[in-house]
N, C-alpha and C positions, 0 to 999 in steps of 0.2 A: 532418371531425372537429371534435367542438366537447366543450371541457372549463369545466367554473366558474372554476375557478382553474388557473392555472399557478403553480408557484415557478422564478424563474430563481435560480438558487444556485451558488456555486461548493461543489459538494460534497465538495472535499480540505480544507473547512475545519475544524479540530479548538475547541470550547470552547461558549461560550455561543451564538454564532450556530448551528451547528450542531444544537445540543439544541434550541434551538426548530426550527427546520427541522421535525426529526423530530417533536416535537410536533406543527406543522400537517399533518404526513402523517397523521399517528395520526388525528389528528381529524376528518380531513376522511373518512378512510373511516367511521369511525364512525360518522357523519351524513351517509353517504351524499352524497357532495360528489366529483362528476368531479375530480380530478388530473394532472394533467401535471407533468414535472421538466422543466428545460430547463437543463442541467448548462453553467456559466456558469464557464471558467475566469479569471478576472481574473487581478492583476499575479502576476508570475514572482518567487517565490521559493526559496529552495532546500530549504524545508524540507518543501516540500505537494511530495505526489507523487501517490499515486492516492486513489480516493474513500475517505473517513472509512469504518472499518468499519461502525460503527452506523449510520449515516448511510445507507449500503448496502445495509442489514438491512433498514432505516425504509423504503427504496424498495419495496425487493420485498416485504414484508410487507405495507404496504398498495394493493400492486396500481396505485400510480404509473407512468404511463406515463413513459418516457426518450422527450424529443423531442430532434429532434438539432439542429432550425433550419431543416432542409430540407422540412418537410411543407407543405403549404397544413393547418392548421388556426386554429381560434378559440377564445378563448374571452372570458368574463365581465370575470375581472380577473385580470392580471398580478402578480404580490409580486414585486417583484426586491429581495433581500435584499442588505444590506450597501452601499453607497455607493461604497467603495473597488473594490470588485469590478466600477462601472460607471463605470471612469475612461478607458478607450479602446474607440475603435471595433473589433469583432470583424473580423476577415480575411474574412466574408464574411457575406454577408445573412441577417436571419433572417424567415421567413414568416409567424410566427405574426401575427395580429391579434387582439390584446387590445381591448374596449371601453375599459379603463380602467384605466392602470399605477399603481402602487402603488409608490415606494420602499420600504423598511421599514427604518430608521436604527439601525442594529443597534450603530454606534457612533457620538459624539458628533463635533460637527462641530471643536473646539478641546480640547485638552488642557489641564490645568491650567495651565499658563503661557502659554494663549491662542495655542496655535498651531494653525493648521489643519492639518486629518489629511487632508482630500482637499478637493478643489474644485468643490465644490456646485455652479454653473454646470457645467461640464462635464458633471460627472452626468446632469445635466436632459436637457443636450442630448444625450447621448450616447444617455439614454431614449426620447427623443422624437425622435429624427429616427432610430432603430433600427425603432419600433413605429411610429411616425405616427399618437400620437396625445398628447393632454396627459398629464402629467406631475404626481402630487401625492405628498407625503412625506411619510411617516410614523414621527413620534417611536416609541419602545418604553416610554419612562418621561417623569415630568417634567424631570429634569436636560438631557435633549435638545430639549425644548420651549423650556426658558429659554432654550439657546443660540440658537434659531432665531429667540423673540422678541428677541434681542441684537442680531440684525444689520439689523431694521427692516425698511427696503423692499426692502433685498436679499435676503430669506426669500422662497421660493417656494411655493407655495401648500401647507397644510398640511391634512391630516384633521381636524375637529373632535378628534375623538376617539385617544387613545392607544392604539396597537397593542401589548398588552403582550405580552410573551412568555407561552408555557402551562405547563405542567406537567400529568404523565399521573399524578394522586394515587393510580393504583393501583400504579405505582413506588413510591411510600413509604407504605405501608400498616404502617407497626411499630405493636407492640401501646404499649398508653399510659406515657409515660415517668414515673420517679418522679423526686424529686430524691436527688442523690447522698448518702451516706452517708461516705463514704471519702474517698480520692484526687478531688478533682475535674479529671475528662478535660475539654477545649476546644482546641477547632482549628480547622480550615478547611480548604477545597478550593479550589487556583487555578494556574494559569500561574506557572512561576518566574519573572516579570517583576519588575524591580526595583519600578515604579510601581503595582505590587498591594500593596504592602506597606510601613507606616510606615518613615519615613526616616530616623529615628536610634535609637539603642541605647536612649534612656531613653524613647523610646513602645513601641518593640515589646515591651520588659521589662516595660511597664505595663498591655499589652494582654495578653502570654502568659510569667506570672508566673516567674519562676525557683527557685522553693520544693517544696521537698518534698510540700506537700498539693498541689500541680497538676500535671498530666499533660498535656502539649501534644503532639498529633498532628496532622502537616500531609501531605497528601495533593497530591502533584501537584509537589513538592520545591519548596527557598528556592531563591530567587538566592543569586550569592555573593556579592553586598555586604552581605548579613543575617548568613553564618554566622558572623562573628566574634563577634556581638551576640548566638548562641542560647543558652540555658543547658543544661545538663546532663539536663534533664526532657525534650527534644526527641524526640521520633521521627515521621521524613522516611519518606515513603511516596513511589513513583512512582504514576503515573496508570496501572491497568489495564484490561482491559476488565470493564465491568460492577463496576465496583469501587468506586464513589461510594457506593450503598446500603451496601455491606457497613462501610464506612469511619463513616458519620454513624451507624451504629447502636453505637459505640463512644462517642460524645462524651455529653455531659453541657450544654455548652454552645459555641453559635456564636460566633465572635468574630472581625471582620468591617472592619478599617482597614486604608486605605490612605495610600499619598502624596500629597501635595497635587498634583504632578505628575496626576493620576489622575482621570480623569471615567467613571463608570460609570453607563454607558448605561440598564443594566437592573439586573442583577444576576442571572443565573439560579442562583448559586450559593447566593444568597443565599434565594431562592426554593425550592431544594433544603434545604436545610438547617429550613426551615420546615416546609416539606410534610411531612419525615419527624418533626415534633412539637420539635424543638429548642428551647432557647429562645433565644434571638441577640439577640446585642449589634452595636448599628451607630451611625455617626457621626448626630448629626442631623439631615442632608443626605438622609438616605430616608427623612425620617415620612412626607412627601407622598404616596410609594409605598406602601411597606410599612404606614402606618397602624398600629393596635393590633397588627401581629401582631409584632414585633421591640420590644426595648426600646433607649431611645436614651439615652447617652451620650458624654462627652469619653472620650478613650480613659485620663485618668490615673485615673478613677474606674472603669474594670471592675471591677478588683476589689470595692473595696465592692458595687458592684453583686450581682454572684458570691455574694459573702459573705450580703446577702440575702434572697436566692432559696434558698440552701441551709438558711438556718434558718426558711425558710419553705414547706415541702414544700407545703402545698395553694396559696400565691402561683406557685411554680414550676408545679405543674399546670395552673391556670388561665393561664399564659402560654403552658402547649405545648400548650395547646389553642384559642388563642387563634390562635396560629402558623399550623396545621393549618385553620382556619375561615375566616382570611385569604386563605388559597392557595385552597380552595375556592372563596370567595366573588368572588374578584379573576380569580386564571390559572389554573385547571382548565380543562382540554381541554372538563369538561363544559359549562362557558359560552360553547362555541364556537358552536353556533345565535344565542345571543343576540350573543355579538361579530361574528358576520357583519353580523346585521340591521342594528348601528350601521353596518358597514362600508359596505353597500351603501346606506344612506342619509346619511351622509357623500359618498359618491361620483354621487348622486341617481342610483341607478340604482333599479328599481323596487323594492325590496324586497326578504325574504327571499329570497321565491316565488322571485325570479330565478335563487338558485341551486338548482336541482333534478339529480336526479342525469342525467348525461347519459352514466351509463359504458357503456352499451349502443350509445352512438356511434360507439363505440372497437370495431372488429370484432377478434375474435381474430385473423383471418386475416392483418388488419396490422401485428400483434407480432410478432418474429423470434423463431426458434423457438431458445430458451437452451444458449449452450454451458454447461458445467457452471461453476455459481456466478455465472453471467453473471443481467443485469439485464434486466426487461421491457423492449423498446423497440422503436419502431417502425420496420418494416423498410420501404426504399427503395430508391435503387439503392446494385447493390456500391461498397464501399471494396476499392478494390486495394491491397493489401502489400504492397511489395516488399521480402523477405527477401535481405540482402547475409553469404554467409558468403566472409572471408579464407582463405587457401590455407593450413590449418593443416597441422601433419604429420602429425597424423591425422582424424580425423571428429567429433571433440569440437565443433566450430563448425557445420557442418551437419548434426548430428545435435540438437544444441540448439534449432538453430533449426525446423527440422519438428518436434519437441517440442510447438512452442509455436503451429506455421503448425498441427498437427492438431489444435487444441482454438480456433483462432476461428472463431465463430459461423456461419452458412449466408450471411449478408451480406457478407462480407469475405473477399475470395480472393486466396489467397497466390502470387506471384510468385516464385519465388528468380533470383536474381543472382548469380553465386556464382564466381568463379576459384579454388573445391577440386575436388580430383581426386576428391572423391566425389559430384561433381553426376548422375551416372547413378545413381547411390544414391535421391537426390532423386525422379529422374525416377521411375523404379523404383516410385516408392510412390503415384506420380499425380499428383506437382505439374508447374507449368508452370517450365521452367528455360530461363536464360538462360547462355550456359557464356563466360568471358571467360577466358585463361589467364593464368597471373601471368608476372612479367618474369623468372623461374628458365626459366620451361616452353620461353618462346621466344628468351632470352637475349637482350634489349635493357637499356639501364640503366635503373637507379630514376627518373629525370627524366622520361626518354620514356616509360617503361610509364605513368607517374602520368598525364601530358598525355591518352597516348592513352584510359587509363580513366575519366579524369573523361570524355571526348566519350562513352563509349560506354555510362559511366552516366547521361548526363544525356539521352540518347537515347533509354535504356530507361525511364526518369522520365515523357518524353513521351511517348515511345510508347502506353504501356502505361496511362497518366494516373491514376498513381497517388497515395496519400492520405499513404501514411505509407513510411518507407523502416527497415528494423531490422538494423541491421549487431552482427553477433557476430563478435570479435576480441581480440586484446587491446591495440593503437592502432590508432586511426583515422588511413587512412594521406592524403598529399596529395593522393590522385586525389580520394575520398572530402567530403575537407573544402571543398574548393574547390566541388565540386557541391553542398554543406550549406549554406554561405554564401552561394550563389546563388539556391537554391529555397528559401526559410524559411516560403513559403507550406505545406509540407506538414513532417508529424509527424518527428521525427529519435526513433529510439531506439537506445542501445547496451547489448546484452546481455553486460556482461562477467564474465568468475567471477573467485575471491577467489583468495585463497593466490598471490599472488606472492610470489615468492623478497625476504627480505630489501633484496639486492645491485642489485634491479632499478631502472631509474628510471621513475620516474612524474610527468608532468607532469597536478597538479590541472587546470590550467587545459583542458586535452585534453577534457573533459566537457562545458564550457562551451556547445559547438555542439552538443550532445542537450538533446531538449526533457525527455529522461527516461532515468536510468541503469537497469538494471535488476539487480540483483545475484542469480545463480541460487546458492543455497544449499549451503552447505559443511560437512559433518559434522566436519570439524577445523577448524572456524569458531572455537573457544574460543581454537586455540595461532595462527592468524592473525595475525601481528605486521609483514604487508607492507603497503605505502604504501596500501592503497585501503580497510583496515580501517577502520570508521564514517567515511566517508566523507560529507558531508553532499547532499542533494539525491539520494541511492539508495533507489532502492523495493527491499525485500529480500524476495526469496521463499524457500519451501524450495526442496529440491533441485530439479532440471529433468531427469526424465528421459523419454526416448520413447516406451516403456511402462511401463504402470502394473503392479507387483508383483500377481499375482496373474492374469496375462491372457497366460500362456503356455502352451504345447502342453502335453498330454498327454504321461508321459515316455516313449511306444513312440510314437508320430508324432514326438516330436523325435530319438528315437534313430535314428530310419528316415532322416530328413531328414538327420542328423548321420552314419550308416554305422555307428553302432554298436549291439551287440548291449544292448539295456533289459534284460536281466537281470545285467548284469553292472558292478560297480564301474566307474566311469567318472570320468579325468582329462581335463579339456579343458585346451590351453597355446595361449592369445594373448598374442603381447607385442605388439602393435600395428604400424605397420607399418616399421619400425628405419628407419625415412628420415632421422635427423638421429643417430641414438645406436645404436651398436653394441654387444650384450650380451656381445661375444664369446664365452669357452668355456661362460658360461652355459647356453643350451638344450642342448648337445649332454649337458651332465651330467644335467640335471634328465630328458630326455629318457630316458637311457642308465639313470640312477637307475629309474623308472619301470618299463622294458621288464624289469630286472632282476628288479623285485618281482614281475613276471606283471601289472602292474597295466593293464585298457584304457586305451590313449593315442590322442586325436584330438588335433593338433594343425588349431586354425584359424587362416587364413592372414586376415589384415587384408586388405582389399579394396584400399588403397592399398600393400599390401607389393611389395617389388624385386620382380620374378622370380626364383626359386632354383630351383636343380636338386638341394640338398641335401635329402638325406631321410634320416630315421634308420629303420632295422631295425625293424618289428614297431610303426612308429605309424601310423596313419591321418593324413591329411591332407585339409582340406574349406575351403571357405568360404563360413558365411553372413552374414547380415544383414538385422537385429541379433540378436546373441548372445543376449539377453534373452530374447528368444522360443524357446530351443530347452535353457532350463537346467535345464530339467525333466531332462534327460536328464544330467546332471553333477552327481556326486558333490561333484568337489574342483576347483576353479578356478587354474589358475596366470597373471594377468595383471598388466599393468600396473596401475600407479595413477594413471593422467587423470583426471580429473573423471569420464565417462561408466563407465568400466570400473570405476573404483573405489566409484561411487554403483548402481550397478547389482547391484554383488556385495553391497556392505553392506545396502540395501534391499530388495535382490532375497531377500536371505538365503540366499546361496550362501557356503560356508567355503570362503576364496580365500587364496594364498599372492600377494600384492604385491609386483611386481619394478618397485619406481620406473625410469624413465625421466629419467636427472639429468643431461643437457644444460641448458648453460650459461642458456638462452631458457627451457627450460620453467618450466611453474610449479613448488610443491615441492613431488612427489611422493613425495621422501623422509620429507617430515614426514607426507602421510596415511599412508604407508605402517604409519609407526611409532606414530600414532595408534592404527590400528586394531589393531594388536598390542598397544598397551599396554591397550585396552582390551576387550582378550580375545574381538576380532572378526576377527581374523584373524592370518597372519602376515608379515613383512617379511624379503625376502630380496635382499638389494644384487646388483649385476652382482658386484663386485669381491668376493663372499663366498663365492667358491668352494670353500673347506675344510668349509661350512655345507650343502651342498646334499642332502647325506646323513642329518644329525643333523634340519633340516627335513623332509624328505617326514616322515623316519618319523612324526615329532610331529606331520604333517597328515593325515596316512593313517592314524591312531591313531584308535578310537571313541570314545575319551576325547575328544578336541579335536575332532573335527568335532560331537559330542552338546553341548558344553557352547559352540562358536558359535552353533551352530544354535538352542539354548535363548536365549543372551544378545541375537543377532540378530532372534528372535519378539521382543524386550522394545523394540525400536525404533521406533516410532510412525512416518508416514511421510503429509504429503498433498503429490500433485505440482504442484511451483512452477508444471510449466509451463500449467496451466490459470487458475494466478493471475497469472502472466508476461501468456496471451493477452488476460487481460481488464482486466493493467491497460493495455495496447494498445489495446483497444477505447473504453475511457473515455475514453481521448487523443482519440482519431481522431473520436468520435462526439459531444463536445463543444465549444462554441463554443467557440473561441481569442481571448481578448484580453488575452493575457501578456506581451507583447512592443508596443510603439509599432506602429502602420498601419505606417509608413515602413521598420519591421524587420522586417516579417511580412509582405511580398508577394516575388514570384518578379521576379527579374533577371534579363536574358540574361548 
């Protein structure tokens, strides 16, 4: 396989590095320019979790291959974006052979107080003894040029020519601006970083005026050590998606200071802001760049400036079109033919010519064939998963996790590991299971069971030589951790859901050994108020559930499977499987309530429930699995409120009576419970409300409240986590690892 260009990139990066990214994807299809990504995680922070949306978009839209490190292919030239991102050596080799690597200096080498940001040496080396071959760096603007001529002979060989970032001008395509009449709007788009924005109260007031004739909107929110300084004219926008356009077509003017603290690279923001006809104000520290299309000022003169422009409507015209001429002429994607040419003759490789398309090289047959939402990439050998659920007290953990094991891709095969007594469940549905019992099942103490499961997981580890390990629980216990801190060589993820009980403890620190939290989605997400709520370093998806709403039985197949007659009103009652919590007189009233009305009762029995010899009069009794698949055939639901049972009936859009499960351990099922009642999605009925048992059915078995759930339940929008869960797993496991030091990231005995 042979591609023009590769970009090595870490693609969880969110800002200006990213937007160009996507930029050279755009561009490179357009002009027909072979592609490759070679998803480059650099240092470990808590904030990057999976790939940038757009970012994501940018791949699979323009037909970018996903290398993963392990192919034998080539190509032309290498781009490895970002500097910091190439500061340790990756946990294992990468194949590819580049003729000619390319850094691209996406930020500067010293901060305004001349501190270095990463260690150029390093970099080099890290480049050039990864690819095996030399090593050249390239600026994005001239402010990074100056710093490289700063350090003399210790600069490392540099492009002639400056790699500037692009812009896709048909993203800012607004009709032609006039100048204002009214209120004058000006703002900005940026990072709440303190160092994006002047340093004391009397520049920022001088930059983004406090008066009534001005209108300041800032998009992407201030730090806090500005808001004391804003005035009354303020409005703070967050960053949304696709919401930069909508945002600059409100302003009137750009206005573009920072802190002296502050060196900017490029400015793609500032390049935004142009493209879409603005007219921008900037220190004059970027004429070099920017040239006629920005006007330059001290920040105490904006205003005059402002002032102007505004009594000069055809002066302000000719400057936003001026703006618009610049970006054209400069960072348009469409001068990307001609910025290769420089490229490849800077790098004395032969020419244009050189790069031609070569995406016919790339056989379909060697892409893997996409789980849903998943990214093109090329298929090799499996990654095995080994999925670890704890021995919960019911199936909410191995149910989660086949979820998420039935949505990764045809290259990656799921393993479970599991000490729940629902692992025949597992097997059941075709996966490979490993059955370990917990220290309850075989009665030894918590010390021994731990000693003996860490051997028996790190057993299965090599056995099995697996990639990535995905334990769902709610802690990770000592067998667990001890084999985490030994094998760092492969992926750690923990899938844990939200809503713990107030009263619970939670050790932050507990996360620290996942490379990635994953947080499955909570429709009483809003009243959340337990320890793990924003959380920092969680990827958050929607809900997680097994099947997807909409992909159940016909209701005479599920009636048949279920023993009940499909012409007739129909209650199902699962309270899960009472191993930890006894509902006492509960079922036997709801039960007895029921039989009394005439109304069909199947109880189904949880697959993990006691044995019981109790049965009441005139109910059916069955048990499948999963419930989800057979609701076609159920009028009126009476379960618990777990995560799965409780997300299944709101999504599912089944009008279900919620009988929390309020043992001391579980999560709090009493607040979804009441959630969903209060929000006329269901109802809530405690164990200990037994005078209530009566006054409910009727109100549930009523056509008034099962019509006006079932109405308000349609109005619920719903995509499942867990195919967003699988692949932000895949992105893990299928990109190079360089987040952690070599010395932390290999396997121990």
């Amino acid at each position: 396989m042979h591609f023009d260009v590769v970009h090595a990139a870490d693609p969880r990066f969110r800002g200006g590095a990213s937007s160009a990214l996507r930029a050279e994807l755009k561009a490179a299809k357009q002009w027909g320019v072979s592609c490759g990504l070679l998803p480059f995680l650099g240092q470990r922070t808590r904030e990057l979790g999976v790939f940038d949306i757009r970012t994501a978009a940018a791949i699979e839209q323009s037909d970018t291959v996903w290398l993963t490190g392990s192919e034998e292919a080539t190509c032309d030239i290498l781009l490895a974006h970002h500097p910091a991102v190439f500061e340790r050596m990756p946990r294992s080799p990468v194949r590819l052979q580049p003729r000619r690597v390319v850094c691209v200096v996406h930020h500067p080498l010293f901060d305004g107080n001349r501190v270095r940001q990463y260690d150029l040496g390093v970099v080099e080396r890290v480049l050039d003894r990864l690819f095996g071959v030399p090593v050249v760096f390239a600026p994005v603007g001239p402010k990074v040029r100056s710093q490289f001529d700063s350090i003399g002979t210790e600069s490392p060989a540099l492009l002639r020519h400056d790699l500037w970032n692009m812009i896709d001008l048909a993203e800012w395509s607004f009709p032609q601006r006039t100048a204002p009449t009214g209120t004058v709007n000006l703002g900005r788009h940026s990072r709440a970083d303190p160092a994006k924005w002047p340093s004391s109260a009397d520049e920022l007031r001088a930059a983004y005026p406090d008066t009534p004739d001005f209108a300041i909107k800032v998009l992407g929110g201030a730090p806090m050590s500005i808001q004391p300084w804003i005035g009354s004219n303020w409005q703070i926008s967050p960053f949304a998606q696709n919401s930069v356009s909508d945002f600059l077509r409100l302003l009137d003017f750009y206005v573009y200071f920072h802190s002296p603290q502050w060196v900017e690279a490029f400015g793609l923001c500032i390049a935004e802001a142009m493209a879409s006809g603005l007219v921008t104000m900037l220190d004059p520290s970027f004429e070099s760049l920017f040239e006629d299309g920005a006007v330059y000022c001290k920040v105490a003169e904006t205003r005059n400036v402002i002032e102007r422009f505004v009594a000069s409507p055809s002066t302000y015209l000719q400057q936003s079109n001026a703006a618009r001429e610049l970006v054209r002429r400069k960072f348009a994607i469409d001068q990307y033919p001609q910025r290769m040419a420089r490229l490849c003759d800077d790098l004395e490789l032969s020419g244009p010519s050189t790069l031609k398309c070569s995406r016919t090289a790339v056989s379909a047959k060697t892409v893997a064939d996409k789980a849903p939402g998943s990214l093109p990439r090329l298929m090799g050998k499996k990654r095995r998963i080994l999925f670890v659920a704890t021995n919960g007290i019911g199936l909410g953990h191995i149910t989660r996790l086949m979820a998420i094991a039935e949505r990764l891709p045809e290259d990656m095969d799921p393993i479970f590991f599991t000490r729940s007594a629902g692992s025949a469940l597992a097997y059941a549905r075709g996966h490979a299971v490993d059955y370990t019992p917990s220290g309850l099942a075989i009665g030894v103490t918590d010390d021994s069971w731990n000693r003996a499961y860490a051997q028996e997981l790190l057993t299965a580890v090599e056995a099995f030589d697996v990639s990535a390990v995905v334990f769902d629980g709610n802690r990770p216990f000592p067998g667990l951790i001890a084999v985490a801190e030994n094998r760092r060589d492969l992926a750690w993820i923990w899938i844990r859901r939200a809503l713990w009980r107030l009263d619970h403890d939670f050790d932050p620190c507990s996360q620290d050994i996942f490379d990635m939290v994953i947080e499955p989605g909570e429709f009483a997400h809003d009243e959340d108020d337990g320890p793990t709520r924003n959380m920092l370093g969680t990827v958050a998806v929607p809900p997680v559930l097994l099947l997807d709403p909409g992909t159940r039985m016909p209701r005479n197949e599920a009636a048949g499977k279920l023993g009940v007659d499909p012409g007739r009103f129909t209650v199902a009652v699962q309270l899960g499987s009472q191993r930890n919590f006894d509902f006492e007189d509960l079922p036997g009233l709801i039960f007895a309530g029921l039989v009394r009305r005439n109304i069909q009762t199947v109880q189904v029995l949880n697959p993990l429930a006691k044995p019981s010899k109790q049965e009441w009069p005139g109910v059916l009794r069955t048990s499948v699995y999963p419930l989800a698949e057979y609701v076609s055939a159920i009028d009126l639901l009476v379960t618990t409120a777990g995560y799965n049972s409780f997300h299944e009936s709101i999504l599912g859009g089944i009008p279900s009576i919620f009988v929390p499960n309020e043992a001391p351990e579980m999560d709090d099922q009493h607040l979804r419970a009441v959630y969903a009642q209060t929000a006329g999605l269901g109802l809530c009925l405690r164990y200990s409300e037994l005078d209530r048992v009566e006054t409910t059915l009727d109100l549930a078995l009523s056509d008034a409240f099962r019509t006006e759930v079932r109405r308000r339940l349609a109005r619920v929008g719903y995509v499942n986590g867990a195919a967003m869960a699988a692949n932000a797993i895949e992105q893990l496991v299928f990109s190079i690892r360089a987040d952690r030091p070599l010395h932390a990231s290999i396997a121990r005995s």
